[in-house]
Backbone as XML, in Angstrom:
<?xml version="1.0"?>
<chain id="A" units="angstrom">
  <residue number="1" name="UNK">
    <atom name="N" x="0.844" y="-1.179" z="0.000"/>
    <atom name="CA" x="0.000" y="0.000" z="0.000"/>
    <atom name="C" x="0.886" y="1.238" z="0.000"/>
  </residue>
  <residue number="2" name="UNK">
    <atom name="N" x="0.900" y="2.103" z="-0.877"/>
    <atom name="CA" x="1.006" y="3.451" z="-0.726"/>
    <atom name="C" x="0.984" y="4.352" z="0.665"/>
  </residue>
  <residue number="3" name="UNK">
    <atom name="N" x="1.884" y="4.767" z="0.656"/>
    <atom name="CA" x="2.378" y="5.855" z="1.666"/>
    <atom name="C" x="1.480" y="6.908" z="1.869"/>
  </residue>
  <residue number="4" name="UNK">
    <atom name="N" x="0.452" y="7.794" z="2.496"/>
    <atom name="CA" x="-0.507" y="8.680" z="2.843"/>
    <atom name="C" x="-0.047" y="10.026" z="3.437"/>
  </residue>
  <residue number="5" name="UNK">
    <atom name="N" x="0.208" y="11.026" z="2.997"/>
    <atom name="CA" x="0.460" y="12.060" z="3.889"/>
    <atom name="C" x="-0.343" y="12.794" z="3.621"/>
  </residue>
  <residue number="6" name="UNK">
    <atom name="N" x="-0.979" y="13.527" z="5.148"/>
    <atom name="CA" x="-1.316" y="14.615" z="5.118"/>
    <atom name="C" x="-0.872" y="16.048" z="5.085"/>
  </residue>
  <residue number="7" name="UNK">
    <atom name="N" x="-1.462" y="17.384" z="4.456"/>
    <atom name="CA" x="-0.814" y="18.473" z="4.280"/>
    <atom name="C" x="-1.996" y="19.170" z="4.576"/>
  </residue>
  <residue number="8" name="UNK">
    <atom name="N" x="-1.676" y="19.751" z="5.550"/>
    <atom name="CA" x="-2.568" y="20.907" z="6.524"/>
    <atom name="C" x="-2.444" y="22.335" z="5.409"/>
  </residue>
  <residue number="9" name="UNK">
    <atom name="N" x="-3.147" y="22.690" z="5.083"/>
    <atom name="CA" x="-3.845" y="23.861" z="4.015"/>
    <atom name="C" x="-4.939" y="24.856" z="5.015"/>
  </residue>
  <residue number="10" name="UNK">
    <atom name="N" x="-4.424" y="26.082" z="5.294"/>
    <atom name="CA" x="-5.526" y="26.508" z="5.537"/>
    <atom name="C" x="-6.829" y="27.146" z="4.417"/>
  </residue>
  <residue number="11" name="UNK">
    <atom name="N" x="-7.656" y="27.151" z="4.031"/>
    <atom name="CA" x="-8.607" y="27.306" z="2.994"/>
    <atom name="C" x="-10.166" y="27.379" z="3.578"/>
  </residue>
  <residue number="12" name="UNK">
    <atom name="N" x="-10.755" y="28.327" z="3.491"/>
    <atom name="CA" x="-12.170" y="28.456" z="3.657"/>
    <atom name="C" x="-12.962" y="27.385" z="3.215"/>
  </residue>
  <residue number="13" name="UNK">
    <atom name="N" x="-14.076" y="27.118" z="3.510"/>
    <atom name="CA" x="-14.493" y="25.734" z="2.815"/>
    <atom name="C" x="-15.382" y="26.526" z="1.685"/>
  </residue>
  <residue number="14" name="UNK">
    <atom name="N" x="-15.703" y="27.483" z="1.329"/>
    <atom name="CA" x="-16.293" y="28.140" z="0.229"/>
    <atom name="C" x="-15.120" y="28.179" z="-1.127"/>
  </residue>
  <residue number="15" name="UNK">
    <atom name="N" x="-13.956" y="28.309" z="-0.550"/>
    <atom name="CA" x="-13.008" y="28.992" z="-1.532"/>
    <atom name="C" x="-12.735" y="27.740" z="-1.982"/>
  </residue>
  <residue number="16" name="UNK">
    <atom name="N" x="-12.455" y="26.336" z="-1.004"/>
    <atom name="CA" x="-11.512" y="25.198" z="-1.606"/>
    <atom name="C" x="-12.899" y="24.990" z="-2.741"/>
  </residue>
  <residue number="17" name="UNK">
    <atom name="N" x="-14.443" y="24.838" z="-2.263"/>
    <atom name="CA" x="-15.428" y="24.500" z="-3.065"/>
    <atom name="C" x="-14.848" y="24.530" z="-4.406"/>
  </residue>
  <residue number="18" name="UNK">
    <atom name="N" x="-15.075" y="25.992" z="-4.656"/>
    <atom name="CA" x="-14.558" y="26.865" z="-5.944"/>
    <atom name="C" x="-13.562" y="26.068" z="-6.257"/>
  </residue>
  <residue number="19" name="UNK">
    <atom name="N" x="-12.439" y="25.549" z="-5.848"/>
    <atom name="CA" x="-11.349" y="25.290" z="-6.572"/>
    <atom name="C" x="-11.609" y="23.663" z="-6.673"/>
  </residue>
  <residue number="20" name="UNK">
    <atom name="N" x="-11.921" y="22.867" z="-6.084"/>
    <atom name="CA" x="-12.537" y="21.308" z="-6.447"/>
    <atom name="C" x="-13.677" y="21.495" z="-7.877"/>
  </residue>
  <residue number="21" name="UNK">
    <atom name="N" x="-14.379" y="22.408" z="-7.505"/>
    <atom name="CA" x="-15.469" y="23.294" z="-8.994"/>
    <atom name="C" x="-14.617" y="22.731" z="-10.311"/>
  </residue>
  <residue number="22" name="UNK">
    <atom name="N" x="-13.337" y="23.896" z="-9.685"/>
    <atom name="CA" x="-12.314" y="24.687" z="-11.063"/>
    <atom name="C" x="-12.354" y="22.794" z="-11.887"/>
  </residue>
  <residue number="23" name="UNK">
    <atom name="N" x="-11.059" y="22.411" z="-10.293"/>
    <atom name="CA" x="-10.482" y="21.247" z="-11.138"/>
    <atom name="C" x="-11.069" y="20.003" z="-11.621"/>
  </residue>
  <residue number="24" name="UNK">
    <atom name="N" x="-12.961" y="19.803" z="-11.453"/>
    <atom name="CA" x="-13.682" y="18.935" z="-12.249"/>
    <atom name="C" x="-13.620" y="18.973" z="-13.161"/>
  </residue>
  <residue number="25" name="UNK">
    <atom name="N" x="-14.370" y="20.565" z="-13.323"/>
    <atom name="CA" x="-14.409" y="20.691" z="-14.992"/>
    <atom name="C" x="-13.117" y="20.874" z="-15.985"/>
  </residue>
  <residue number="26" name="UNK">
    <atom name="N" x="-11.904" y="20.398" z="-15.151"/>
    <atom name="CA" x="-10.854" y="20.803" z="-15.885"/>
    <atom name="C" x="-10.758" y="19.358" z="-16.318"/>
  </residue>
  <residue number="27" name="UNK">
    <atom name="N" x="-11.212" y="18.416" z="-15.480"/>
    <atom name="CA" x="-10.248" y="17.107" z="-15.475"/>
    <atom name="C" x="-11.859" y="16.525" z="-17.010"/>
  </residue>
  <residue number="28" name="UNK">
    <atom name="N" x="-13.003" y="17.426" z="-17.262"/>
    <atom name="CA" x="-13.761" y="16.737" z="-18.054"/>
    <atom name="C" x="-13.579" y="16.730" z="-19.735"/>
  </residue>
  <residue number="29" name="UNK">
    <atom name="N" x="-13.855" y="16.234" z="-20.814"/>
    <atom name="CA" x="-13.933" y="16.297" z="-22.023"/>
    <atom name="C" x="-14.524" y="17.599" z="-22.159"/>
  </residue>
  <residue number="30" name="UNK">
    <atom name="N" x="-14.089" y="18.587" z="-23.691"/>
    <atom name="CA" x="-14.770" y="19.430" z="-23.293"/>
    <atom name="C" x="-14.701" y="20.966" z="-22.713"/>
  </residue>
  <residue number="31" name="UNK">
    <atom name="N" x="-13.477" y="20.788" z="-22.119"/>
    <atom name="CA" x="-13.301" y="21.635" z="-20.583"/>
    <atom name="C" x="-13.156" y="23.164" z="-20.935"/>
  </residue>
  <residue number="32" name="UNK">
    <atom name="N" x="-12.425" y="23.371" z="-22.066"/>
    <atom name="CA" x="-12.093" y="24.810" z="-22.227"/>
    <atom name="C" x="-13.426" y="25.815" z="-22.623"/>
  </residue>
  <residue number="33" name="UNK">
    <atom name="N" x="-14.787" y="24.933" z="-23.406"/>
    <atom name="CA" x="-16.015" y="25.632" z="-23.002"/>
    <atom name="C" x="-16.854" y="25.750" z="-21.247"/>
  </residue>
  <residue number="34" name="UNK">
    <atom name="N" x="-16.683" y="24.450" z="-21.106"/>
    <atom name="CA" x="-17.525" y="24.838" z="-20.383"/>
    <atom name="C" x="-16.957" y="25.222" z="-18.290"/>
  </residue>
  <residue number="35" name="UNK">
    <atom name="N" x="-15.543" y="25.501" z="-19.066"/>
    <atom name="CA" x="-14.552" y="26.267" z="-17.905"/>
    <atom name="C" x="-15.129" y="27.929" z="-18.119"/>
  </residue>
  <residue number="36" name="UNK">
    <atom name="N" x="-14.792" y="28.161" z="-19.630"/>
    <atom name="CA" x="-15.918" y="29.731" z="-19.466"/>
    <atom name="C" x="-17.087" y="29.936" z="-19.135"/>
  </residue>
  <residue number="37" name="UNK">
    <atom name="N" x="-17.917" y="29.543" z="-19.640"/>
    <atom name="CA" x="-19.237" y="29.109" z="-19.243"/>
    <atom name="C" x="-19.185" y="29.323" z="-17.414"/>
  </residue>
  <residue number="38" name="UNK">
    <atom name="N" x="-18.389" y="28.649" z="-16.638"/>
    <atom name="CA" x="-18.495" y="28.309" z="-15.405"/>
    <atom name="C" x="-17.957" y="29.553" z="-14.972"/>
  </residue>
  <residue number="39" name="UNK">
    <atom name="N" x="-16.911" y="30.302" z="-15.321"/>
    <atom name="CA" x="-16.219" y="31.501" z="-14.533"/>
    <atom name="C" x="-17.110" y="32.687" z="-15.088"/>
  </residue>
  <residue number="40" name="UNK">
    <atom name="N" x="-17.559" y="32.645" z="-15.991"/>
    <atom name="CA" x="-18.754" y="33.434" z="-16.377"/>
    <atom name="C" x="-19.953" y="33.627" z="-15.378"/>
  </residue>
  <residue number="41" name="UNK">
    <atom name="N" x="-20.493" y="33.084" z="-14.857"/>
    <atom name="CA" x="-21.605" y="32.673" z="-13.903"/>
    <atom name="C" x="-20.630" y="32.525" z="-12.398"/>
  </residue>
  <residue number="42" name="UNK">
    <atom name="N" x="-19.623" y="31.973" z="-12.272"/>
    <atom name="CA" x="-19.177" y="32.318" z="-10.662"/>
    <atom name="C" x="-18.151" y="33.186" z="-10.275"/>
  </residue>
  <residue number="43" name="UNK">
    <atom name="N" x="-17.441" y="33.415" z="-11.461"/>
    <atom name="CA" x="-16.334" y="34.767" z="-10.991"/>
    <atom name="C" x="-16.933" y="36.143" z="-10.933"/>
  </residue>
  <residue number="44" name="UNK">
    <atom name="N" x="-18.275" y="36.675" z="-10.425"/>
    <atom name="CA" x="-18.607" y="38.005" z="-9.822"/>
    <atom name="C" x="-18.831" y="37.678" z="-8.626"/>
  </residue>
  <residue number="45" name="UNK">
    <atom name="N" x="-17.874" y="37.599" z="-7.844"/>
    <atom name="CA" x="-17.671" y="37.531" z="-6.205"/>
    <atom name="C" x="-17.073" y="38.696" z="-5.796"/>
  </residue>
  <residue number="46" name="UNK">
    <atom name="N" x="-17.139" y="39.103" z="-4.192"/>
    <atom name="CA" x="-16.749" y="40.653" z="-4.228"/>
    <atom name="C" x="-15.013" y="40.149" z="-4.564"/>
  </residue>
  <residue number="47" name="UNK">
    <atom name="N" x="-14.382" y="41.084" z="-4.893"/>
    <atom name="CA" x="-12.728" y="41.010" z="-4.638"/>
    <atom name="C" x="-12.101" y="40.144" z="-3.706"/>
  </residue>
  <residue number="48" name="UNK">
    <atom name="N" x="-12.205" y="40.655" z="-2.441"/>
    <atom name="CA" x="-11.512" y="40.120" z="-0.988"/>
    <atom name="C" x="-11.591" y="38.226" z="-1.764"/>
  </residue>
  <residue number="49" name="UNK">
    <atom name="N" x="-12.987" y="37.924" z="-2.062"/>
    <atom name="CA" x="-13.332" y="36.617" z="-2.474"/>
    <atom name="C" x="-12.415" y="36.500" z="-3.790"/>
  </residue>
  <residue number="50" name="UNK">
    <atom name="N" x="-11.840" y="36.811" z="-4.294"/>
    <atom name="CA" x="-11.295" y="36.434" z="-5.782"/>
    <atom name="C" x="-9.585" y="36.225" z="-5.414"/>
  </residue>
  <residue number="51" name="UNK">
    <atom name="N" x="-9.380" y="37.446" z="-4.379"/>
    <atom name="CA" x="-7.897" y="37.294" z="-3.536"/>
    <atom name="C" x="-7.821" y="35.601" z="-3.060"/>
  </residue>
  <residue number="52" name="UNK">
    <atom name="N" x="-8.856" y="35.407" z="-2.224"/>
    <atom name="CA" x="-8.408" y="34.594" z="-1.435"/>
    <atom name="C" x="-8.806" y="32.980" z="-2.101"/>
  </residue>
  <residue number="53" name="UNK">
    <atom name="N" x="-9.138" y="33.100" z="-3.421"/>
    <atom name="CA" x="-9.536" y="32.100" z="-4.583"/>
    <atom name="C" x="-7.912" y="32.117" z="-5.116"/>
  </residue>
  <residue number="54" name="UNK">
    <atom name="N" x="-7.446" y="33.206" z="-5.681"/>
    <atom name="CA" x="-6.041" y="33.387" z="-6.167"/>
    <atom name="C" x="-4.868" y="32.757" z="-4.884"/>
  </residue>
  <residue number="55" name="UNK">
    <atom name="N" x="-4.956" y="33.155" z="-3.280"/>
    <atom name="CA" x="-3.981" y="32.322" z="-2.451"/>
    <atom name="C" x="-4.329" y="31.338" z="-2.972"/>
  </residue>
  <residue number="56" name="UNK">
    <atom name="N" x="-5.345" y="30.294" z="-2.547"/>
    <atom name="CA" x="-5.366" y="28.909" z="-2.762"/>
    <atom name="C" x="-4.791" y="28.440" z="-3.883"/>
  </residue>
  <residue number="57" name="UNK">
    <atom name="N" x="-5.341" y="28.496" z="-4.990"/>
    <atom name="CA" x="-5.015" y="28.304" z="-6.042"/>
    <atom name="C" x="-3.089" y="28.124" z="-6.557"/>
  </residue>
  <residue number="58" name="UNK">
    <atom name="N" x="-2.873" y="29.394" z="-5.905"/>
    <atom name="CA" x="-0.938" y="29.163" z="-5.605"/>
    <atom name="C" x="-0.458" y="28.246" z="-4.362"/>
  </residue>
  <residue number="59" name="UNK">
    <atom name="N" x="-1.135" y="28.211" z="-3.811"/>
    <atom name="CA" x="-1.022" y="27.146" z="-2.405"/>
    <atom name="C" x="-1.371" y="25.919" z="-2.887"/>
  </residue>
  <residue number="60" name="UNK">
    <atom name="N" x="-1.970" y="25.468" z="-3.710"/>
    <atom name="CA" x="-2.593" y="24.055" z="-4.455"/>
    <atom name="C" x="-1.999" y="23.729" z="-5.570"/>
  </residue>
  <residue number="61" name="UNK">
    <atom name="N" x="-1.566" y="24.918" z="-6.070"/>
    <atom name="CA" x="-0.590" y="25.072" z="-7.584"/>
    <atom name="C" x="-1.590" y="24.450" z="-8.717"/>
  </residue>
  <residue number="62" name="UNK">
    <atom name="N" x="-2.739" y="25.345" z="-8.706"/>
    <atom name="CA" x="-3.814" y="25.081" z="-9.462"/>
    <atom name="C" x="-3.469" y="26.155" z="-10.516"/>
  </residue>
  <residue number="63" name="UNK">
    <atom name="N" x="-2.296" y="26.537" z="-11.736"/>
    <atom name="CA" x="-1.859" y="27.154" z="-11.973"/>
    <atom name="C" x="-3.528" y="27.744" z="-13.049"/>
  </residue>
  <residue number="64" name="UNK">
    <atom name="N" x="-3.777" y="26.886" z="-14.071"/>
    <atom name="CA" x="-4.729" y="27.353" z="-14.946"/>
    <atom name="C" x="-6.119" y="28.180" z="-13.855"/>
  </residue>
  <residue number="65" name="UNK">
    <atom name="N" x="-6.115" y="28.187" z="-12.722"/>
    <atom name="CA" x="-7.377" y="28.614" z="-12.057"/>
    <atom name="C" x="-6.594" y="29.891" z="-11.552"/>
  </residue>
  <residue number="66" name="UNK">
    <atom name="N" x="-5.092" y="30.201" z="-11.432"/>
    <atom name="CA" x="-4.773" y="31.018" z="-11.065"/>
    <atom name="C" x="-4.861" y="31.980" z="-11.905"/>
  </residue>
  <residue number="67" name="UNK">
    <atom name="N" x="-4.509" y="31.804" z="-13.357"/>
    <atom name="CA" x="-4.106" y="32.613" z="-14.254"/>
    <atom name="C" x="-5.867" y="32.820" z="-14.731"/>
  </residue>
  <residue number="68" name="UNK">
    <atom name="N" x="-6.594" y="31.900" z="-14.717"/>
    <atom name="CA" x="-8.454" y="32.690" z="-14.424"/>
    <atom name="C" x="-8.321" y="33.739" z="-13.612"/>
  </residue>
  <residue number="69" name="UNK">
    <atom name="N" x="-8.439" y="33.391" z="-12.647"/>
    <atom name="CA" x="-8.784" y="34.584" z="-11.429"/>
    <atom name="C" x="-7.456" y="35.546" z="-11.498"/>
  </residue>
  <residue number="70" name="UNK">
    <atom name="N" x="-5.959" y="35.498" z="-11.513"/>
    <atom name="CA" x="-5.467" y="36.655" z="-12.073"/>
    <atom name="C" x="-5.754" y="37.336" z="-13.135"/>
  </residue>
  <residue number="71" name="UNK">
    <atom name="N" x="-6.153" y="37.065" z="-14.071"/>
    <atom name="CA" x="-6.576" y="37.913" z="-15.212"/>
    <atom name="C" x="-8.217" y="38.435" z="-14.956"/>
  </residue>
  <residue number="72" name="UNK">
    <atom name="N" x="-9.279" y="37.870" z="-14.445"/>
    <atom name="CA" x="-10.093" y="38.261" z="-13.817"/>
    <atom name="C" x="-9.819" y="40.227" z="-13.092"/>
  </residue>
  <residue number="73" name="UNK">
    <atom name="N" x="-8.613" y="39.630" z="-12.314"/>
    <atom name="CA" x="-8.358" y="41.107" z="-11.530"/>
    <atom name="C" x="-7.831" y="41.621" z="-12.300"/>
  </residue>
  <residue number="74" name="UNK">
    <atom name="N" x="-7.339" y="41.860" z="-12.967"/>
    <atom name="CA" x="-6.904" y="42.526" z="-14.215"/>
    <atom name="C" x="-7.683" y="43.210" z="-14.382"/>
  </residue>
  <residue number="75" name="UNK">
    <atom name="N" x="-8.616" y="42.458" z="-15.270"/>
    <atom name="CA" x="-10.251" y="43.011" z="-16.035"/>
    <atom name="C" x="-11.020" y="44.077" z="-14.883"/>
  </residue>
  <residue number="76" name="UNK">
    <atom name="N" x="-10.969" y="43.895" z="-13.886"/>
    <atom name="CA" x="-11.622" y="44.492" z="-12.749"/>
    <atom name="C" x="-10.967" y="45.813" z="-12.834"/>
  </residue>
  <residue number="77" name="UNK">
    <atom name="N" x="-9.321" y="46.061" z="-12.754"/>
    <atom name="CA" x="-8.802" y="46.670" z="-12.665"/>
    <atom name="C" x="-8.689" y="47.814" z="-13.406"/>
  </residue>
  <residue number="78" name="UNK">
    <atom name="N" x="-8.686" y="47.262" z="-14.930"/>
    <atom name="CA" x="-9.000" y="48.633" z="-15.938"/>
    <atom name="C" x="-9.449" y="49.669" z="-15.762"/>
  </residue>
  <residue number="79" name="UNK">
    <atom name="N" x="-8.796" y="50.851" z="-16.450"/>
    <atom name="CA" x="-9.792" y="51.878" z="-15.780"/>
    <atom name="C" x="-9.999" y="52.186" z="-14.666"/>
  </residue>
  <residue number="80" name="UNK">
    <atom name="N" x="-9.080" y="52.045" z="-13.382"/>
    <atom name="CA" x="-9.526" y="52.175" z="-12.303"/>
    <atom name="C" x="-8.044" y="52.999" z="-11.490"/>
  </residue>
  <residue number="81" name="UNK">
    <atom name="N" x="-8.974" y="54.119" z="-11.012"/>
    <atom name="CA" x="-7.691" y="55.149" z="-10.445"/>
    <atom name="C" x="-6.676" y="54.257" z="-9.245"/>
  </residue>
  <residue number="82" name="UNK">
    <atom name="N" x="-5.460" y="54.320" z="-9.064"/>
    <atom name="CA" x="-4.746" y="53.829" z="-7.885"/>
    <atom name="C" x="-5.716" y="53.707" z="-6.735"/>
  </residue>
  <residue number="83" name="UNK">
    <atom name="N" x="-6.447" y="54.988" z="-6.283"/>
    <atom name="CA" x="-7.451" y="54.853" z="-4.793"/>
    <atom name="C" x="-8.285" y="53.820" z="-5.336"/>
  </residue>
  <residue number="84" name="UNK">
    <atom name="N" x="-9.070" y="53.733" z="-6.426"/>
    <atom name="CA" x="-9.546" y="53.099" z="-6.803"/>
    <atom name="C" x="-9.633" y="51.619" z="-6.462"/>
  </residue>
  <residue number="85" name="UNK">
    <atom name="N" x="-8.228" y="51.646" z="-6.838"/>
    <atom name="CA" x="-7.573" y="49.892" z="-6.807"/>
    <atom name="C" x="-7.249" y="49.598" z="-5.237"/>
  </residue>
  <residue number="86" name="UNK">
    <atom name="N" x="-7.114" y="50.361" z="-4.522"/>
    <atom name="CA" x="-6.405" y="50.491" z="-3.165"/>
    <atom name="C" x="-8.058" y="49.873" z="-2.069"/>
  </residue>
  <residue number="87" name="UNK">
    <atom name="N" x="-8.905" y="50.741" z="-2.336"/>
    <atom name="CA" x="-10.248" y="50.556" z="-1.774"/>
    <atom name="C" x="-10.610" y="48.401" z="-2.415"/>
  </residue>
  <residue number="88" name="UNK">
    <atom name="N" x="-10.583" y="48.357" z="-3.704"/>
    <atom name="CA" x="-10.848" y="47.256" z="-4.094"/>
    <atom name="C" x="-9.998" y="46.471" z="-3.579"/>
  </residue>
  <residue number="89" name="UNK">
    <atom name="N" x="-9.002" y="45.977" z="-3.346"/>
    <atom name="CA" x="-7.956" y="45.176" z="-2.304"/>
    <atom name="C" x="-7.948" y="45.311" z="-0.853"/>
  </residue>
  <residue number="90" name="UNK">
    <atom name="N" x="-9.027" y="46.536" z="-0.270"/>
    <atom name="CA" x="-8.393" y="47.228" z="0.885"/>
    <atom name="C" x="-7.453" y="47.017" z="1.303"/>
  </residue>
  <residue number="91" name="UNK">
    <atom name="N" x="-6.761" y="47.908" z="0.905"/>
    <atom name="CA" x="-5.172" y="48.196" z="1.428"/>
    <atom name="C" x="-5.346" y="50.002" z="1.549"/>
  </residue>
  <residue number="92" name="UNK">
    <atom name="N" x="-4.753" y="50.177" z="2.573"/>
    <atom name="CA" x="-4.671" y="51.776" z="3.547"/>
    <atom name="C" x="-3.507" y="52.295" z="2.825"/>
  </residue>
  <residue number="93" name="UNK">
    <atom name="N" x="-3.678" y="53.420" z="2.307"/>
    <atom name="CA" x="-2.731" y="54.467" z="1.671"/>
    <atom name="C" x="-1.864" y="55.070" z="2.870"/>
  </residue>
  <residue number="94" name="UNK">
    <atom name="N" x="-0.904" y="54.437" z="3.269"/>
    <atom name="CA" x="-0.071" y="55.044" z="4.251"/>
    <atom name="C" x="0.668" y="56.339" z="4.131"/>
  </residue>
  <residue number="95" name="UNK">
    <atom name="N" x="0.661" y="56.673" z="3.144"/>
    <atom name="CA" x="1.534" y="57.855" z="2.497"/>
    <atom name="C" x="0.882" y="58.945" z="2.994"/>
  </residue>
</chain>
């Protein structure tokens, strides 16, 4: 029998959801439709939620779900003044 280890991950149980989601439809025939299809309909989550979709995802090395949801923030990002972007991440302008 095979050797078993466990690896302690901390992960919301909403966020890992999302990413067990990602990697079904990755592992199905098919996948590159109905992977859009799917981030179409679940990637409008507030931000804070898309951050902490993007940790996991590098913590799991779910690289194709990363480069979704990084380019996601991207798209969000356009057009959007520095305060702008600062409020959407909340992060405090220390300056």
């Amino acid at each position: 029998m095979d050797k078993v280890s466990t690896v302690r991950v901390d992960i919301h149980i909403t966020v890992l959801d999302f990413v067990i989601r990602y990697c079904e439809l990755a592992c199905e025939d098919d996948t590159e439709n109905e992977i859009a299809i799917w981030a179409i309909e679940s990637l409008d989550v507030p931000n804070k939620n898309l951050c902490a979709i993007i940790e996991a995802a590098e913590k799991l090395q779910v690289k194709g779900l990363l480069h979704l949801i990084a380019g996601t923030m991207a798209d969000n990002m356009k057009g959007k003044t520095e305060e702008q972007i600062r409020a959407m991440l909340g992060f405090v302008n220390d300056f």
